[in-house]
C-alpha positions as CSV (number, residue, x, y, z in Angstrom):
1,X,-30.5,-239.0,-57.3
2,X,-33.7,-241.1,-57.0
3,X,-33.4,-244.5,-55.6
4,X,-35.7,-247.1,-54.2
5,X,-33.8,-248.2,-50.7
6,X,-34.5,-251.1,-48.8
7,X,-34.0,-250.6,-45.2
8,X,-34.7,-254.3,-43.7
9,X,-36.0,-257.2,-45.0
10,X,-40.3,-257.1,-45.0
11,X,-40.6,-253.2,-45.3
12,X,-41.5,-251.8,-48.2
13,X,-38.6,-249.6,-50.5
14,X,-38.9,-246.5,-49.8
15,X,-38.1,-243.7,-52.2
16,X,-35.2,-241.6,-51.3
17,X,-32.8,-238.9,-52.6
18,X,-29.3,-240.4,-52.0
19,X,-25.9,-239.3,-53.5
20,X,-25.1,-239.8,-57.0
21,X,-22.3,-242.6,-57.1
22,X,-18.8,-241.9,-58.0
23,X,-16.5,-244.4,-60.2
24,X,-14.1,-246.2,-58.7
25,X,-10.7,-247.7,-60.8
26,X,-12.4,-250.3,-63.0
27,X,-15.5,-249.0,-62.8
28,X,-18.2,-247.3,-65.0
29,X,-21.4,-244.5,-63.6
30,X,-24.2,-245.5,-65.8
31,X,-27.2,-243.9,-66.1
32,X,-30.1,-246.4,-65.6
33,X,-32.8,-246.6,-68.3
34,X,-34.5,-249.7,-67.3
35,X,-34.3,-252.3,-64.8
36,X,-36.0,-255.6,-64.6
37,X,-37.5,-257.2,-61.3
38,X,-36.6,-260.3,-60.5
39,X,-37.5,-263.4,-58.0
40,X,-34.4,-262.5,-56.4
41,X,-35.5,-259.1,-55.6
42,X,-38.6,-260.8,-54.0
43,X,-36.7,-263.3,-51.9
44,X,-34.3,-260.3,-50.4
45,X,-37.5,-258.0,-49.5
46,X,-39.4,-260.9,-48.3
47,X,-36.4,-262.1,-45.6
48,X,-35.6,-265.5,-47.4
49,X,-31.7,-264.5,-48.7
50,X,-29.4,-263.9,-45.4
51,X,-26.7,-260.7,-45.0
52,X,-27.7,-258.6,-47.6
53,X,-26.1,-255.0,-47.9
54,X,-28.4,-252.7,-45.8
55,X,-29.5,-250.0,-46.6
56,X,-30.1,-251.3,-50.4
57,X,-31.0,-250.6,-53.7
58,X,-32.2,-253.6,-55.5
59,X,-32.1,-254.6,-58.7
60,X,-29.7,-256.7,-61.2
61,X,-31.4,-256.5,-64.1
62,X,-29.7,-253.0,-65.1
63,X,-29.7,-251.3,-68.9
64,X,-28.3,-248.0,-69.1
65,X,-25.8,-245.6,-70.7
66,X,-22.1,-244.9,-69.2
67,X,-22.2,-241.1,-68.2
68,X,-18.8,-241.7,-66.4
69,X,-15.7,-244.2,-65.8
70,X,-13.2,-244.5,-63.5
71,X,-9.3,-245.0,-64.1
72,X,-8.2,-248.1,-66.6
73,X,-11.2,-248.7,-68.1
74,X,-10.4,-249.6,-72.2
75,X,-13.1,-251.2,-73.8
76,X,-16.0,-248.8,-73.0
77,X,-17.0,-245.5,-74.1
78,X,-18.8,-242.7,-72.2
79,X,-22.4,-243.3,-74.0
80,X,-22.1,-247.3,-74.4
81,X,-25.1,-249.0,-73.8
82,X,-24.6,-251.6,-71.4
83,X,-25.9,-254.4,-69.3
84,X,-25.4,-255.0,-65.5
85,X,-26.2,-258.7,-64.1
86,X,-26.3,-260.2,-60.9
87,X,-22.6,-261.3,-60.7
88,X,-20.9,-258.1,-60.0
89,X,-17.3,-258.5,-59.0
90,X,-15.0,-261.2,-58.3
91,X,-11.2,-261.6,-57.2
92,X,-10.0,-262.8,-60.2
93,X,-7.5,-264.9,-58.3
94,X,-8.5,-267.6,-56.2
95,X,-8.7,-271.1,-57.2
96,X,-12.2,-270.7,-58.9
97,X,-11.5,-268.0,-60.7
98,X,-8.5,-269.5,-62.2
99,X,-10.5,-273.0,-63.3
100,X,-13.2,-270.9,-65.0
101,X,-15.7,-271.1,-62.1
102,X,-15.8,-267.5,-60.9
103,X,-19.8,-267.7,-60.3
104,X,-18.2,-269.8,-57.5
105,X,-15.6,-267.3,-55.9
106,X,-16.0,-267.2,-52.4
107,X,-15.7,-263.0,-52.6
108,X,-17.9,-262.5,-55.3
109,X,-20.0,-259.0,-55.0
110,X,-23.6,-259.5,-56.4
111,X,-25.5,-256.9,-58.0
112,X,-28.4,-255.5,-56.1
113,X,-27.4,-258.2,-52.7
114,X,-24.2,-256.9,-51.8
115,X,-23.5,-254.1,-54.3
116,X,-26.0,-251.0,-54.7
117,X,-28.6,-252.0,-57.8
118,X,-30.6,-250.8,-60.7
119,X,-33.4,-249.0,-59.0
120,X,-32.2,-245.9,-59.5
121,X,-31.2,-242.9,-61.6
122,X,-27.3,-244.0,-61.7
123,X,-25.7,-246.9,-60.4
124,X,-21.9,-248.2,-60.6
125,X,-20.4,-251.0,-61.5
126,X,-17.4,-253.2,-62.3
127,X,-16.6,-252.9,-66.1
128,X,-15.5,-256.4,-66.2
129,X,-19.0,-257.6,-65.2
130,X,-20.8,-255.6,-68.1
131,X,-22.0,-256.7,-71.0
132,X,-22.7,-255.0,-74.6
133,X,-25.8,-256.0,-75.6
134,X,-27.9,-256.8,-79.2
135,X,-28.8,-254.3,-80.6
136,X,-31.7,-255.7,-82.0
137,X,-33.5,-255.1,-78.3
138,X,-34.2,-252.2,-77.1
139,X,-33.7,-250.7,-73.4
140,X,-36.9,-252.6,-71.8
141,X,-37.0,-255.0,-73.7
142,X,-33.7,-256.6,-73.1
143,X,-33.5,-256.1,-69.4
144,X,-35.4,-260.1,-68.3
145,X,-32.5,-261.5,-70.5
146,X,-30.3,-259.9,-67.8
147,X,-30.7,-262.9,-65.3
148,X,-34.1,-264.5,-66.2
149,X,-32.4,-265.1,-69.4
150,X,-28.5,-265.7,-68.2
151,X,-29.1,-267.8,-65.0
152,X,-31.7,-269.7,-67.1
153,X,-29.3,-270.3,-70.1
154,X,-27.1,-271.6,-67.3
155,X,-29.6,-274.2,-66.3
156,X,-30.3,-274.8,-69.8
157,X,-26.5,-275.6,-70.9
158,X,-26.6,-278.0,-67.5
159,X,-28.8,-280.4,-69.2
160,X,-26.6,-281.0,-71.6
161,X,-28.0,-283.1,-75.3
162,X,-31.2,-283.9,-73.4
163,X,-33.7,-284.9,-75.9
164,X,-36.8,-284.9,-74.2
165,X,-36.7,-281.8,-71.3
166,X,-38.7,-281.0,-68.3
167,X,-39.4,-277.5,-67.2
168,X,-41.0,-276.9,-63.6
169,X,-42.5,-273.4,-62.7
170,X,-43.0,-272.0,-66.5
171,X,-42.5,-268.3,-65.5
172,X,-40.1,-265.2,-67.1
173,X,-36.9,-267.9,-67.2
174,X,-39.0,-270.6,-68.5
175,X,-40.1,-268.8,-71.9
176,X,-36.9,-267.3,-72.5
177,X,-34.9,-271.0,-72.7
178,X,-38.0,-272.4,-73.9
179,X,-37.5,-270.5,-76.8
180,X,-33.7,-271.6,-77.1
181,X,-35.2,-275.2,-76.6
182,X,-37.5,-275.6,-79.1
183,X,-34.9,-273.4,-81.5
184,X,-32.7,-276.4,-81.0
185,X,-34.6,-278.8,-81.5
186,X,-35.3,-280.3,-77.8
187,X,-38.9,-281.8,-77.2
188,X,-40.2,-279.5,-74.2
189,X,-42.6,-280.6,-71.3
190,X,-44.0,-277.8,-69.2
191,X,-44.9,-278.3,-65.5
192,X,-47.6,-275.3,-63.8
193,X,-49.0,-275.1,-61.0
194,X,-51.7,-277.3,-60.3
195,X,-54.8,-276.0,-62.6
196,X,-52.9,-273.3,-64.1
197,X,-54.9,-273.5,-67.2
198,X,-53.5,-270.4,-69.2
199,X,-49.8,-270.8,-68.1
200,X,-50.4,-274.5,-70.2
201,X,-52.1,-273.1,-73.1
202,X,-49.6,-270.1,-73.0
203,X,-46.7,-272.9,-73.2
204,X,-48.3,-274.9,-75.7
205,X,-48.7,-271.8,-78.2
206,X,-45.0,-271.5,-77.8
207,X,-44.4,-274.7,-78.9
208,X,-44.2,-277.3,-76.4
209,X,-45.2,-280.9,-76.9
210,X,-46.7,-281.5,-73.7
211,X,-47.9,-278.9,-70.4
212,X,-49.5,-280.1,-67.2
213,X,-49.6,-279.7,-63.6
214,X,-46.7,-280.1,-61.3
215,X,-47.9,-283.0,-59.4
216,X,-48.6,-285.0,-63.0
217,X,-46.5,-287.3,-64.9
218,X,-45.0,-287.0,-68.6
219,X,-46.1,-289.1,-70.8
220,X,-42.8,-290.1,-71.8
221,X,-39.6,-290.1,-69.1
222,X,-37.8,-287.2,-69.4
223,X,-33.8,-286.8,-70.5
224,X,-33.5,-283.5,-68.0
225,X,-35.7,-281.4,-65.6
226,X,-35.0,-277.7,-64.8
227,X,-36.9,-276.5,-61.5
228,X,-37.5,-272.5,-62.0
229,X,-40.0,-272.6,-58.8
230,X,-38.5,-272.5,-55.7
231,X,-40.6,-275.4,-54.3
232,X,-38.3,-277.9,-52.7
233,X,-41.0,-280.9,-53.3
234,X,-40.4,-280.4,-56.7
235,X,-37.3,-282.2,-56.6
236,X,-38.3,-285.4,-55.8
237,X,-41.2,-285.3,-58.4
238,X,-38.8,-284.1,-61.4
239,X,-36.5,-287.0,-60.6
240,X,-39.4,-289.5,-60.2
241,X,-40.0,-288.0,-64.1
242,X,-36.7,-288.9,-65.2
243,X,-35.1,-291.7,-67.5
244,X,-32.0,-293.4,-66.1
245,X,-28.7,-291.0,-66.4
246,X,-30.9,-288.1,-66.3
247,X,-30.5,-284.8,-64.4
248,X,-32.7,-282.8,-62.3
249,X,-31.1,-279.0,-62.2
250,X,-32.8,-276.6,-59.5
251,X,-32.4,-273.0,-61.2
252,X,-32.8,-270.9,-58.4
253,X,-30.6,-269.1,-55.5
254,X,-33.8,-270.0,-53.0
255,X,-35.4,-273.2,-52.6
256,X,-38.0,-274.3,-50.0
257,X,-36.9,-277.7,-48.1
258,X,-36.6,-280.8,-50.3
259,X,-38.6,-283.8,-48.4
260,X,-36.8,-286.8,-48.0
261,X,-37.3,-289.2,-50.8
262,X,-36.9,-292.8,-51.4
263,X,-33.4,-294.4,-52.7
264,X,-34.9,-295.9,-55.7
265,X,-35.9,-292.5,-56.8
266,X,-32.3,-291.0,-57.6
267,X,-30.5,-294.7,-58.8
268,X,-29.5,-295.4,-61.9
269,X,-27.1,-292.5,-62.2
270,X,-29.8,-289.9,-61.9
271,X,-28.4,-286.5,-61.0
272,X,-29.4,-283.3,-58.6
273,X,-27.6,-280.2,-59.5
274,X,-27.5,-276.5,-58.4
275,X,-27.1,-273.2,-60.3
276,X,-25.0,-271.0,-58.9
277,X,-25.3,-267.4,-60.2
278,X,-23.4,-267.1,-63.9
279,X,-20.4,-266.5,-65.8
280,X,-18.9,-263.8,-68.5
281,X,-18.7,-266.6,-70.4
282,X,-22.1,-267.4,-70.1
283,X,-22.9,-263.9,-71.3
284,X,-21.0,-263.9,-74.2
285,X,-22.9,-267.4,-75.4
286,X,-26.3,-266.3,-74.5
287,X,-25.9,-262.6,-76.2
288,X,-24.9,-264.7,-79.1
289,X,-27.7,-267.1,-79.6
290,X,-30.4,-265.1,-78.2
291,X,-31.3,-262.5,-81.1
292,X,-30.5,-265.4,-83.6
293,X,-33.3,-267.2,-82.1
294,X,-34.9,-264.6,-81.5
295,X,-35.5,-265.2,-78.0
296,X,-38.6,-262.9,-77.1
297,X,-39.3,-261.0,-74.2
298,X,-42.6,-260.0,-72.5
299,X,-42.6,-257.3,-70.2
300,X,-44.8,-255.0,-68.3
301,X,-43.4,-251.5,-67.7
302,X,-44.1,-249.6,-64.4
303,X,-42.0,-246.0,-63.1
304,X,-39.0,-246.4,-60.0
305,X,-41.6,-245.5,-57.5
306,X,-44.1,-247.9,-58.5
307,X,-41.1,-250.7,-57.3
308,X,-43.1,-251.7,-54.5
309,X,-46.4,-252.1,-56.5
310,X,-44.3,-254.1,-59.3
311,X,-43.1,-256.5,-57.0
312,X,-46.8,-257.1,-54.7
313,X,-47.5,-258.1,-58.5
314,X,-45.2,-260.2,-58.6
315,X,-45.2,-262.1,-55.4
316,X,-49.6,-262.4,-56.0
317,X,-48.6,-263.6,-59.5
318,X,-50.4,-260.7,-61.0
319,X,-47.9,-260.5,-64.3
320,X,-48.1,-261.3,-67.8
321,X,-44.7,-260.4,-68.4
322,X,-41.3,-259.2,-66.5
323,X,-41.8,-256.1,-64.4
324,X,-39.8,-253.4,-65.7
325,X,-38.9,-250.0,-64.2
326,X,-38.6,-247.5,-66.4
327,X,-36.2,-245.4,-64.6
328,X,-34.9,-242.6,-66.7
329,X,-37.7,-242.6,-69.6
330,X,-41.8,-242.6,-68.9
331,X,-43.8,-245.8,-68.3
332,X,-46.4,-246.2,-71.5
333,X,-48.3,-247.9,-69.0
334,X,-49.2,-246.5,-65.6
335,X,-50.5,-248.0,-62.8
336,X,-49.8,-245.6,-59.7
337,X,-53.6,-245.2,-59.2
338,X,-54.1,-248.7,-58.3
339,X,-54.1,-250.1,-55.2
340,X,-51.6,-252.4,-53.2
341,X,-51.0,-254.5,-50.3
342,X,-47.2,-253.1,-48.9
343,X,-45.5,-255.0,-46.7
344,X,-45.4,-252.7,-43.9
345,X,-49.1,-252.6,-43.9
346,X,-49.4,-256.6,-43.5
């Protein structure tokens, strides 16, 4: 099969022909139709996430069709459409696991980190770990709400009733909860970068009450702030945003260094938090909700071997929507002919 292989960290993938996976007990062979490109994705090529499988094929943003299953698999059927998200396996026994906390087991597999990923013709995976998915998206469409949308929902549920929320770095996860947000009712503040003019408009239109740059107040204190960027000096600047009780939750599994900050800034029962990876449970809630909404997705489609070109998009913020590769299906929109800066040639 076809597959997109990352070597070592700052080298571009390189396309391959690698065996075709086999299912093991538990798990399922799908056939990839699309996979979404995350942050994560970035953060692994780029050096910034430590001991990742190597050789590896990215990607944990995975739609596709079962094709085959391995031994005591009973709620799936070869040609289920399924999803495949970052959390990939756990033990199922250990003291997390047992409280409800398995995004916290200290053996967790991860999807596209330590377990072979979505850019590719087939992948495996765990059948406890996938999810059925609304059929009111289709393939491409429903691949950002994959992680974008189910580490974000995650955040989002960490705020708790907030009232009035705050939303640093207003990118894919960003306008997915936004949409959940505003559905429910919550007054939203957006936070871009500094002069990022359209990003403010493009929050407004989606309803916000307020969008400004990172390094500006709110005209009103907020309940809760949820950091999407993975700027550390965020931190100090969402909680010096927040009412008393409120909670700053960083959404991200990379962070640049937070500077220190004064005392007076976090008293008054003001809360840092961390999101670490997700839940099944998580899944179920946010598979629920999210066509009732109906939480909207924008997405820019690209082939498996433009992977490399997708992501230098990415990383320039080049986007307008989530990068997609279209891996068994055509791109509508191709962009082989155009130019990029790989990391091997830097």
């Amino acid at each position: 099969m076809r597959a997109m292989v990352l070597d070592k960290p700052k080298r571009c993938l390189e396309l391959r022909e690698v065996p075709k996976p086999k299912p093991g007990r538990g798990q399922l062979l799908v056939r990839v139709s699309a996979c979404a490109v995350c942050r994560t994705d970035l953060h692994l090529v780029d050096g910034e996430l430590s001991n990742p499988k190597l050789p590896l094929i990215l990607g944990h943003q995975i739609v596709g069709r079962i094709e085959g299953m391995g031994e005591e698999n009973s709620d799936f059927v070869i040609g289920d459409r399924v999803g495949i998200p970052w959390l990939g396996w756990t033990d199922g026994d250990c003291s997390y696991c047992r409280s409800g906390r398995e995004n916290l087991c200290d053996a967790a597999g991860f999807t596209g980190y330590t377990i072979d990923g979505g850019y590719a013709e087939f992948t495996v995976a765990d059948a406890r770990y996938c999810f059925r998915l609304p059929e009111r998206y289709d393939d491409v469409a429903v691949t950002p709400l994959l992680c974008a949308g189910l580490i974000g929902y995650r955040s989002y549920r960490k705020t708790g009733d907030a009232r009035r929320l705050g939303i640093y770095g207003f990118g894919n996860a960003a306008h997915l909860i936004a949409q959940i947000a505003i559905y429910e009712g919550r007054e939203l503040f957006a936070f871009t970068r500094p002069g990022d003019r359209a990003t403010q408009q493009a929050a407004k239109e989606l309803g916000v009450v307020w969008a400004g740059d990172s390094d500006e107040m709110p005209p009103e204190k907020l309940d809760a702030a949820i950091i999407f960027a993975s700027v550390g000096p965020l931190v100090p600047a969402a909680l010096r945003a927040l009412a008393k009780g409120g909670i700053v939750v960083c959404g991200g599994i990379h962070l640049s260094d937070i500077p220190s900050f004064p005392y007076v800034d976090l008293w008054e029962e003001r809360v840092i938090t961390s999101v670490a990876n997700l839940t099944r449970r998580d899944g179920e809630e946010f598979f629920e909700i999210a066509p009732r909404v109906p939480v909207r997705t924008l997405t820019e489609k690209f082939s498996l071997e433009e992977a490399n070109i997708a992501l230098d998009r990415f990383r320039e913020g080049k986007l307008k929507g989530t990068a997609v590769l279209v891996v068994n299906g055509v791109a509508n929109e191709k962009v082989a002919t155009i130019d990029h800066n790989c990391l091997n040639s830097r």
